[in-house]
C-alpha positions as CSV (number, residue, x, y, z in Angstrom):
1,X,-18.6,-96.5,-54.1
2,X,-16.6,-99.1,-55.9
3,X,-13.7,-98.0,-58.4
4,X,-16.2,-99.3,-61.7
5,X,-18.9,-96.4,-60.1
6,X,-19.5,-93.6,-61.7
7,X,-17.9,-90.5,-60.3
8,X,-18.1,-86.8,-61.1
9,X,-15.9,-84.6,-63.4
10,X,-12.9,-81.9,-62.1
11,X,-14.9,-79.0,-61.0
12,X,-15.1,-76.1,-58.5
13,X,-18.4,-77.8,-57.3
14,X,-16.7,-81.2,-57.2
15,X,-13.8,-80.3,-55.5
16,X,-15.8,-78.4,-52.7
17,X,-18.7,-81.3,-52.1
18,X,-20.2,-80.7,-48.7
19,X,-20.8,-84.9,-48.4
20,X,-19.9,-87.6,-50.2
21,X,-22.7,-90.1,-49.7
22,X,-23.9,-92.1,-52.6
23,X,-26.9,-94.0,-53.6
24,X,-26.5,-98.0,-54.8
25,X,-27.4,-99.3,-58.2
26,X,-30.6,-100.3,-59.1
27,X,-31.0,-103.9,-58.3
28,X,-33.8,-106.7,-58.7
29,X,-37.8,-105.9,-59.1
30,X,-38.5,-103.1,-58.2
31,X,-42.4,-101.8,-58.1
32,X,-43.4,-98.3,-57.3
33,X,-45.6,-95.2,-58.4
34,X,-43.9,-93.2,-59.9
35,X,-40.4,-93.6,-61.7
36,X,-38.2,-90.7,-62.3
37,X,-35.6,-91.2,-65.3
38,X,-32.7,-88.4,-64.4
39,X,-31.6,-87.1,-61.4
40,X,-30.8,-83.8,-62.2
41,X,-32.4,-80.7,-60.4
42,X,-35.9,-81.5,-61.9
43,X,-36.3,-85.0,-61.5
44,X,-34.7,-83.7,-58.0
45,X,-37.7,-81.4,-57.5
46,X,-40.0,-83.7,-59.0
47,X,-39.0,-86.7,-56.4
48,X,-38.9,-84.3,-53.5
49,X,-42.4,-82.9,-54.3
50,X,-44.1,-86.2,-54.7
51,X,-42.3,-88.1,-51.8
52,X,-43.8,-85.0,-49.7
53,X,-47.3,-86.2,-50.6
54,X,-46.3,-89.7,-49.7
55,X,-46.2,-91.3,-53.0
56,X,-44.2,-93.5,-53.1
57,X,-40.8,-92.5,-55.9
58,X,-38.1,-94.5,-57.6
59,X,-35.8,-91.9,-59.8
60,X,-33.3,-93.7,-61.2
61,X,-29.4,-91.7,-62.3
62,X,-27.5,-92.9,-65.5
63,X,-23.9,-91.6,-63.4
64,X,-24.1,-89.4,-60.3
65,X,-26.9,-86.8,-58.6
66,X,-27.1,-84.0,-60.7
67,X,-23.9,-85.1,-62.7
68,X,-24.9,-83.4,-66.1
69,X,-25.3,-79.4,-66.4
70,X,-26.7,-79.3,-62.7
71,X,-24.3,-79.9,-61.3
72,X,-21.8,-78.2,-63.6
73,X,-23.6,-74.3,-64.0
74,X,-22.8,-70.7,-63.1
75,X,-25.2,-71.2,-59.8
76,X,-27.2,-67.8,-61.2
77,X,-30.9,-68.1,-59.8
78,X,-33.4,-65.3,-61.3
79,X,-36.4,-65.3,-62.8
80,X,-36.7,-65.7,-66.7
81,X,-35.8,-68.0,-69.6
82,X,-33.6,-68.3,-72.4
83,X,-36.0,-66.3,-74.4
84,X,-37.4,-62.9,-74.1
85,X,-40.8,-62.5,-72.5
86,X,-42.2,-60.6,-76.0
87,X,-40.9,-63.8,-77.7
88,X,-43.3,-65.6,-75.2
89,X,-45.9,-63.7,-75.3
90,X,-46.0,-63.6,-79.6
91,X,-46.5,-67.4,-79.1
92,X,-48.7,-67.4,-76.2
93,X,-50.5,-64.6,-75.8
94,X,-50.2,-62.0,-73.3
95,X,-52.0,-63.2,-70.3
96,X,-50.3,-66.5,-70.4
97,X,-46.7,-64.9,-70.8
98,X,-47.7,-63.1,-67.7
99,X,-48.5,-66.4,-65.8
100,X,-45.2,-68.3,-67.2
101,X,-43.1,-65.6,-65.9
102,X,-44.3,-65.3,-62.9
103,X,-43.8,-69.3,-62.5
104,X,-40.0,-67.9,-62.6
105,X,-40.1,-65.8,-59.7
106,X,-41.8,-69.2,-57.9
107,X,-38.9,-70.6,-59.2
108,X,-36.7,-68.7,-57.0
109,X,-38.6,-69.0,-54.3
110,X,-38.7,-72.6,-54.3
111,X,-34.7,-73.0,-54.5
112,X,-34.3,-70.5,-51.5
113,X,-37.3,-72.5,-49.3
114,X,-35.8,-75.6,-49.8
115,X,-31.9,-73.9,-48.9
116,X,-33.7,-72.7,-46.0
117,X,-36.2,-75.5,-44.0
118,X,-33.8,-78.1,-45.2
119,X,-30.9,-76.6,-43.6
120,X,-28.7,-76.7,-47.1
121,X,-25.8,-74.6,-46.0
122,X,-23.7,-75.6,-48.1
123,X,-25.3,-74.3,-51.4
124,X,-23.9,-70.9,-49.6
125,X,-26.2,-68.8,-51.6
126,X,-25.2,-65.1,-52.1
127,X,-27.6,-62.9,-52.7
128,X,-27.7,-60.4,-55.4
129,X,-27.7,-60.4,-59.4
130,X,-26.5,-57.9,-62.2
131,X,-27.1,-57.9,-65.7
132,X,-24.7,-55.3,-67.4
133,X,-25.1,-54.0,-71.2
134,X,-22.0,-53.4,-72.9
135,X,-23.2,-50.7,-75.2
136,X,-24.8,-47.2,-74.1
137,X,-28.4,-48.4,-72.9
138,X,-29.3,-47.1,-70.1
139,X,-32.8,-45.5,-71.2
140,X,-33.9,-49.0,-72.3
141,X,-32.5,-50.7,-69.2
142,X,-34.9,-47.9,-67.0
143,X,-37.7,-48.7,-69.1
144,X,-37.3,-52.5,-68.6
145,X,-36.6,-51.3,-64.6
146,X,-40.2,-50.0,-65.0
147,X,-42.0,-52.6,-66.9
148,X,-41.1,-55.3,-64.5
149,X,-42.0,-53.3,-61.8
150,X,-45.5,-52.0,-63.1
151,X,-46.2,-55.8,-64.4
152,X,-44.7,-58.2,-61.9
153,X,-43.8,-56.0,-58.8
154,X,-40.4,-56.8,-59.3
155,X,-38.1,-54.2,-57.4
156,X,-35.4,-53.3,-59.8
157,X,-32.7,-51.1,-59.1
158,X,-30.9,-49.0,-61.9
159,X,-27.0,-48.3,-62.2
160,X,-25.9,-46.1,-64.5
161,X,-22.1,-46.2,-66.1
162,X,-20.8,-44.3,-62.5
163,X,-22.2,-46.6,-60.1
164,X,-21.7,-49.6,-62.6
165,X,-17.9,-48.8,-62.9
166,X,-17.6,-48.7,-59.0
167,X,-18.6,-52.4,-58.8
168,X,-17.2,-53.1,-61.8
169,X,-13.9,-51.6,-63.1
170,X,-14.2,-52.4,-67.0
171,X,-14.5,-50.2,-70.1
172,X,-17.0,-52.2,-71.2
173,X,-19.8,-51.8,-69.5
174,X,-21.9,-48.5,-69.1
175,X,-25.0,-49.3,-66.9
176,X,-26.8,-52.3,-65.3
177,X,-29.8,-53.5,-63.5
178,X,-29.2,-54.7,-60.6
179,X,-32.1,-57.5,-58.8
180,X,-31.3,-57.9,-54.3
181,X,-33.8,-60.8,-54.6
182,X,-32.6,-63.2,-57.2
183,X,-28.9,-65.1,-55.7
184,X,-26.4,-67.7,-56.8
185,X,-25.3,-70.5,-55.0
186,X,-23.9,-74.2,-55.0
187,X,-26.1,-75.9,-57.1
188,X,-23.8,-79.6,-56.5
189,X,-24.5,-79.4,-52.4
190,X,-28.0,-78.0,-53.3
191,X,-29.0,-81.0,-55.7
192,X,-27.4,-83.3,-52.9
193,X,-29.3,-81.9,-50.6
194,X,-32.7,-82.1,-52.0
195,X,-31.7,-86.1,-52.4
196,X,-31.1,-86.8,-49.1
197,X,-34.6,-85.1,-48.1
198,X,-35.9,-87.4,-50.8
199,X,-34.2,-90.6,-48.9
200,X,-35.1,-89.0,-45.6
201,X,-39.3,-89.2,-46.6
202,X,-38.6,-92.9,-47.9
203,X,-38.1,-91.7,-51.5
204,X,-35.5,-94.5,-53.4
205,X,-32.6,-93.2,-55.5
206,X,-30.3,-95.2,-57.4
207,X,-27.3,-94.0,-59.3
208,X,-25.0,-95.9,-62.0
209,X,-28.5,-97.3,-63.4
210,X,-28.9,-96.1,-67.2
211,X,-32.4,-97.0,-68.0
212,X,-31.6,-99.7,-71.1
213,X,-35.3,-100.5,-72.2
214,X,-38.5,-98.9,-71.5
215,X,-42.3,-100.7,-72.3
216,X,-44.6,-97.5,-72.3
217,X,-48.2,-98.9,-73.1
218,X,-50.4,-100.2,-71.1
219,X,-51.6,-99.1,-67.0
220,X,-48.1,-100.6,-66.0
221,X,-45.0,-98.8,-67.2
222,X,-41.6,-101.2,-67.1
223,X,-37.9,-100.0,-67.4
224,X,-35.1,-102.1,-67.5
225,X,-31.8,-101.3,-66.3
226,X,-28.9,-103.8,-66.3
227,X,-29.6,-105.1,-62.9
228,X,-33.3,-104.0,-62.5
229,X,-36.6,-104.3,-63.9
230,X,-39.0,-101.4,-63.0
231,X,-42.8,-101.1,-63.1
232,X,-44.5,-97.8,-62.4
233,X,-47.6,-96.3,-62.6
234,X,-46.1,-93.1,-64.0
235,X,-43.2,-92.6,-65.5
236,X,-41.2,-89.1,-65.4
237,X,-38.5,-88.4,-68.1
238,X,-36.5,-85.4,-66.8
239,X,-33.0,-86.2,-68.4
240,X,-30.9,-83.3,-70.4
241,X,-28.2,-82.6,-72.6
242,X,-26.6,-86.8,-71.9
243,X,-30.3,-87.9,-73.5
244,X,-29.7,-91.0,-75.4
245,X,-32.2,-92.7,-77.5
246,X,-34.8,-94.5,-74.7
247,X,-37.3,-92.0,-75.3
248,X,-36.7,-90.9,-79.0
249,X,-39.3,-87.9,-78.6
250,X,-37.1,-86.6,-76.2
251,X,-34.1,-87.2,-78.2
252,X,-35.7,-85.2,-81.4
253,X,-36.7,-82.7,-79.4
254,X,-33.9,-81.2,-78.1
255,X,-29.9,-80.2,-79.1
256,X,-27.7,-81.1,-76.9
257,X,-25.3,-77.2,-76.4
258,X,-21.9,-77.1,-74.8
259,X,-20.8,-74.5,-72.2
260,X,-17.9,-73.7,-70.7
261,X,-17.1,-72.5,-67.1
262,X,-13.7,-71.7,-65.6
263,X,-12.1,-71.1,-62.0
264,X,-9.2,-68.9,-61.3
265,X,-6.2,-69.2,-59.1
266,X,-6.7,-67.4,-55.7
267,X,-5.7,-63.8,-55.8
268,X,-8.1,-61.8,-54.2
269,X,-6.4,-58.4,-54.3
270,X,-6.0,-58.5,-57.9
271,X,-9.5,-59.5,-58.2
272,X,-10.7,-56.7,-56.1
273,X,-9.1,-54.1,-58.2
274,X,-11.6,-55.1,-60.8
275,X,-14.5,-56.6,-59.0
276,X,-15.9,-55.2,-55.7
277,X,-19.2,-56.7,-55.2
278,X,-20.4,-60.1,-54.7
279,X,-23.4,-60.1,-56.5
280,X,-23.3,-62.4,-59.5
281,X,-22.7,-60.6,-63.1
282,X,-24.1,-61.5,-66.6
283,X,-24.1,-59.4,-69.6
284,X,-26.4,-58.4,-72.3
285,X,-25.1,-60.3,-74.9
286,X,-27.3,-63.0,-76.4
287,X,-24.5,-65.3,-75.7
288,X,-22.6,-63.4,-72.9
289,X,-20.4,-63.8,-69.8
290,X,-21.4,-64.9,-66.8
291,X,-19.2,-64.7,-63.8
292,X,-19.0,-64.5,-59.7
293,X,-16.8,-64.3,-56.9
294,X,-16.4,-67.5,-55.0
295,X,-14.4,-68.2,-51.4
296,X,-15.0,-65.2,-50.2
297,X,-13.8,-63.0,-53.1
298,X,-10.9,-64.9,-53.5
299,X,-11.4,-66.6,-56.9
300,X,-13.8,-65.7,-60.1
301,X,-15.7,-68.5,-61.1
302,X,-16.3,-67.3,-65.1
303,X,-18.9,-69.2,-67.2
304,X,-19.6,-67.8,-71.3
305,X,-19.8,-69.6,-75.0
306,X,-22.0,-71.9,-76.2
307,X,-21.1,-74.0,-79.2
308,X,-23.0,-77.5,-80.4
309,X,-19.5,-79.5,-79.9
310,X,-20.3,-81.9,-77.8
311,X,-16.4,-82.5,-76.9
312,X,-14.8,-80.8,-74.6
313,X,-12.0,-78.5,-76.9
314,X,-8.7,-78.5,-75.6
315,X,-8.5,-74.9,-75.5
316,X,-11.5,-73.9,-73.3
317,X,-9.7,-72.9,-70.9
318,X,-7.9,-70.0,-72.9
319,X,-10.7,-69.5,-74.7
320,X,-13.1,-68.3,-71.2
321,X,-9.8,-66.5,-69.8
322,X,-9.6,-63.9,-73.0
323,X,-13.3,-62.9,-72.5
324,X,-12.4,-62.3,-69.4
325,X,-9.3,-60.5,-69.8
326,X,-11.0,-58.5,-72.7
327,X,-12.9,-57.2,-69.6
328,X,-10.7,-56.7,-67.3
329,X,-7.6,-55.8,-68.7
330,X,-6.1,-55.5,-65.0
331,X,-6.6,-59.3,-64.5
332,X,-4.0,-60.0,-67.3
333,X,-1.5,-61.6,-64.9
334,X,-4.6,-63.8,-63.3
335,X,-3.9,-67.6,-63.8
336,X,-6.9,-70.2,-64.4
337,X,-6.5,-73.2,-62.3
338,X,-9.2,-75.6,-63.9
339,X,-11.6,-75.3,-66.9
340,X,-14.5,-77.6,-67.5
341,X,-17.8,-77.6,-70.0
342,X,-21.4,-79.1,-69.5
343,X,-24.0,-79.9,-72.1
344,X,-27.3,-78.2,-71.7
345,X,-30.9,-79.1,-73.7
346,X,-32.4,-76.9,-75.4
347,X,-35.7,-76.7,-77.6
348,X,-36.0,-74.6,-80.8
349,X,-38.4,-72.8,-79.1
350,X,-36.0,-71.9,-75.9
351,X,-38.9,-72.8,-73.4
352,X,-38.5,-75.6,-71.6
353,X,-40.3,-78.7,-72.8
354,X,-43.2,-80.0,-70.0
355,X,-46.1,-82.2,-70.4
356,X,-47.4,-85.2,-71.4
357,X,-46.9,-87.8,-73.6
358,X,-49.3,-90.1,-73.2
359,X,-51.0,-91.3,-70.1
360,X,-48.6,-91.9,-67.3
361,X,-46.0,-91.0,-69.3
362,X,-44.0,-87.6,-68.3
363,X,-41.4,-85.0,-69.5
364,X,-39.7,-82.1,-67.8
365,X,-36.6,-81.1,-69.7
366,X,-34.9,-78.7,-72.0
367,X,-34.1,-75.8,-69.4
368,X,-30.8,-74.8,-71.1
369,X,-29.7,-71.3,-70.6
370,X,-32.0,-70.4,-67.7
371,X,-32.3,-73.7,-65.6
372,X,-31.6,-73.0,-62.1
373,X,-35.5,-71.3,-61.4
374,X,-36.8,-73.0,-64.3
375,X,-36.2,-76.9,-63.3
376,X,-37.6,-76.1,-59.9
377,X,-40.6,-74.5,-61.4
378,X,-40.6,-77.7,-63.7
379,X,-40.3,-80.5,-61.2
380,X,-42.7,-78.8,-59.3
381,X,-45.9,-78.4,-61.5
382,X,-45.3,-81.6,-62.8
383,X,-45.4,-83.6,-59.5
384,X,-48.3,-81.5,-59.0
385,X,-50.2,-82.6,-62.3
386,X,-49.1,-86.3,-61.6
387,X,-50.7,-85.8,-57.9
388,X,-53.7,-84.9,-59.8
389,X,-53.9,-81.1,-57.7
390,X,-53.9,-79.0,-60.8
391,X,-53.1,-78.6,-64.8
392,X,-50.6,-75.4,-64.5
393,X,-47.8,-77.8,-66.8
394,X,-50.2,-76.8,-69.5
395,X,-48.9,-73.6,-69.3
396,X,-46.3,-74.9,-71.6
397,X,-48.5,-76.8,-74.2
398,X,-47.8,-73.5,-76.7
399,X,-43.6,-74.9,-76.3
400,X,-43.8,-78.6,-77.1
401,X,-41.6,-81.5,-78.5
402,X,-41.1,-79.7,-81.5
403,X,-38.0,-81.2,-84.2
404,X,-35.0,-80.1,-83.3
405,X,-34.2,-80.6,-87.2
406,X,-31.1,-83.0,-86.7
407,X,-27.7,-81.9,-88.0
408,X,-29.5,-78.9,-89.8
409,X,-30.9,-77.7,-86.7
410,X,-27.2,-78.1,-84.9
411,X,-25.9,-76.3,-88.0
412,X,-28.3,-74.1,-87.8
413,X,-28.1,-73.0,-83.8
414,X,-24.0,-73.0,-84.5
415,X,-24.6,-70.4,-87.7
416,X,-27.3,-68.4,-85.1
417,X,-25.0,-68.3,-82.3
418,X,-22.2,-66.6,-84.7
419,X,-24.3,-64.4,-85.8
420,X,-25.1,-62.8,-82.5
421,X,-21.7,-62.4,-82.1
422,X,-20.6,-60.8,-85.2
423,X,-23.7,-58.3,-84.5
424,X,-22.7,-57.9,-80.9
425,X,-19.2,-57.0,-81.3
426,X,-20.9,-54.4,-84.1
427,X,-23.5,-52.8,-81.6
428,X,-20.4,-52.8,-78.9
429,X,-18.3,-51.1,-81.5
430,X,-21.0,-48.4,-82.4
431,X,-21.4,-47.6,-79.3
């Protein structure tokens, strides 16, 4: 690519790109079914999905494949969303709740397929998830064991303060629950590889093409970028948390939330005193850590806060490393080599936001918090309802394009998110 192209931020994921192929700039008249605005991992799935059926797919990038919080993440993949499955259920009713969440666990099932037949070794995924509770809660954590079991046949397996202290040498935590089937990964060599499958079945992708203008009526969509004009049949908005205002619904819809992710220097016998599995780790708080072990055990790649800044604050970095010092006491002397933040979307609702807007006229976004299943389940129901196979993005009709209440709704998330740490560090304290 030329020096004016776009390129990707300092990250782990950059700095460890399997490939380094890239995908011109949109160019000239361009005329095709369907039009894909975002090439992140649903837009990704979205493409791959309908250039399988041999439609022919146009998905056009602002900067780089899966640039934005894709590309950026923890790399956790397990079923769920950012909100409970009671809070799903209260708006949806039982029986519906039961087929959303199970369109998680296809979720995970999609990601490891596509690592598998398309030969994506590079997204190294690693199998194994834990989600710790940092307060005494072991009975509830069985009872959820039991629950998943009974309603999903999910095989769960229980740790209590003991066997969670082998893996885990920290004083703050006192049991977990423990899933073999969910795994993390490289979600930067996985999105790249689910593009060049997408080039492979004649699929076009073009990055460095910000959509300027879009007409919306009519049978024939057009979107203008500064070297290309567009026309579509359908048209598939699946941007994120870099939304700007070409599709204001969209832009209402959603806040844009910062995160922050860090990696360590190498030191892996220091990190072994503390950590001694590879399975990923999150815990129970409603805005917790997130961490794994990355190059063989050798670094910890540690991912926690959320805060609606949409700047990057110059102290991330020493913010992430006391959270995880605060853990780990014996990782004092640990240096952190490189800190970076990503925006993600999310709704008011914390369900992702999938349906449509008018005829031939698509969305597939807002999958902040839980987006590694949820994007592939996303892309992949809504290449299915644009094939015209089936309606299961209705699903998601009780979760739609609600205000995201401007500055009083990021007020309000930033005054929410505080909360649930003040009463975090209480319930931790009480313990």
């Amino acid at each position: 690519m030329s020096a004016a192209s776009p390129s990707y931020i300092d990250t782990y994921y950059r700095r460890t790109l399997a490939s380094g192929e890239s995908y011109p700039p949109a160019e000239g008249p361009i005329k095709t079914e369907v039009c894909i605005v975002g090439g992140g991992l649903a837009g990704l799935t979205a493409a791959l999905e309908l250039a399988r059926a041999g439609r022919s797919v146009v998905l056009l990038e602002a900067e780089r494949i899966a640039w934005g919080a894709s590309g950026r993440n923890g790399g956790f993949v397990s079923p769920g969303y950012a909100t409970s499955l009671a809070a799903i259920e209260r708006q949806a009713g039982r029986d519906q709740a039961d087929e959303l969440y199970r369109l998680t666990m296809e979720g995970v099932d999609i990601v490891r397929h596509n690592i598998e037949s398309l030969g994506i070794v590079d997204a190294a995924p690693s199998p194994g998830i834990m989600r710790v509770v940092r307060h005494d809660g072991g009975a509830a954590l069985q009872q959820e064991r039991d629950a998943q079991e009974k309603r999903f046949g999910r095989n769960l397996r229980y740790l209590d303060r003991e066997a969670t202290r082998a893996l885990l040498s920290s004083p703050k935590y006192h049991a977990a629950l423990a899933d073999d089937d969910a795994f993390h990964f490289h979600p930067l060599n996985y999105a790249r590889g689910l593009a060049r499958e997408i080039t492979r079945l004649r699929g076009t992708i073009h990055e460095g093409s910000p959509v300027l203008a879009a007409e919306l009526d009519g049978p024939i969509k057009r979107l203008r970028t500064a070297r290309a004009t567009i026309e579509a049949e359908q048209v598939l908005f699946t941007t994120g948390g870099y939304t700007g205002n070409l599709f204001a619904p969209l832009k209402r819809a959603f806040l844009p939330i910062a995160t922050y992710v860090l990696l360590t220097e190498a030191a892996p016998e220091l990190i072994g005193e503390a950590i001694r599995t590879s399975a990923g780790v999150g815990d129970d708080r409603r805005a917790g850590d997130y961490y794994r072990l990355v190059e063989g055990g050798s670094r910890i790649l540690w991912g926690g806060r959320i805060t609606t800044r949409t700047t990057e604050p110059r102290n991330v970095a020493a913010l992430l490393r006391h959270e995880m010092v605060t853990t780990y006491p014996q990782l004092e002397k640990l240096k952190v080599e490189l800190a970076w933040s990503g925006l993600m979307s999310y709704a008011r609702h914390l369900m992702p936001q999938i349906g449509q807007y008018r005829p031939g006229v698509w969305y597939c976004t807002a999958f902040g918090g839980h987006g590694m299943n949820t994007t592939a389940a996303g892309g992949t129901v809504i290449a299915e309802a644009i094939r015209g196979e089936n309606d299961r993005y209705r699903l998601f009709a009780p979760f739609g394009l609600v205000w995201n209440g401007g500055p009083f709704g990021t007020a309000a998330v930033q005054l929410t998110y505080w909360r649930y740490q003040a009463a975090d560090a209480l319930r931790e304290r009480q313990r």
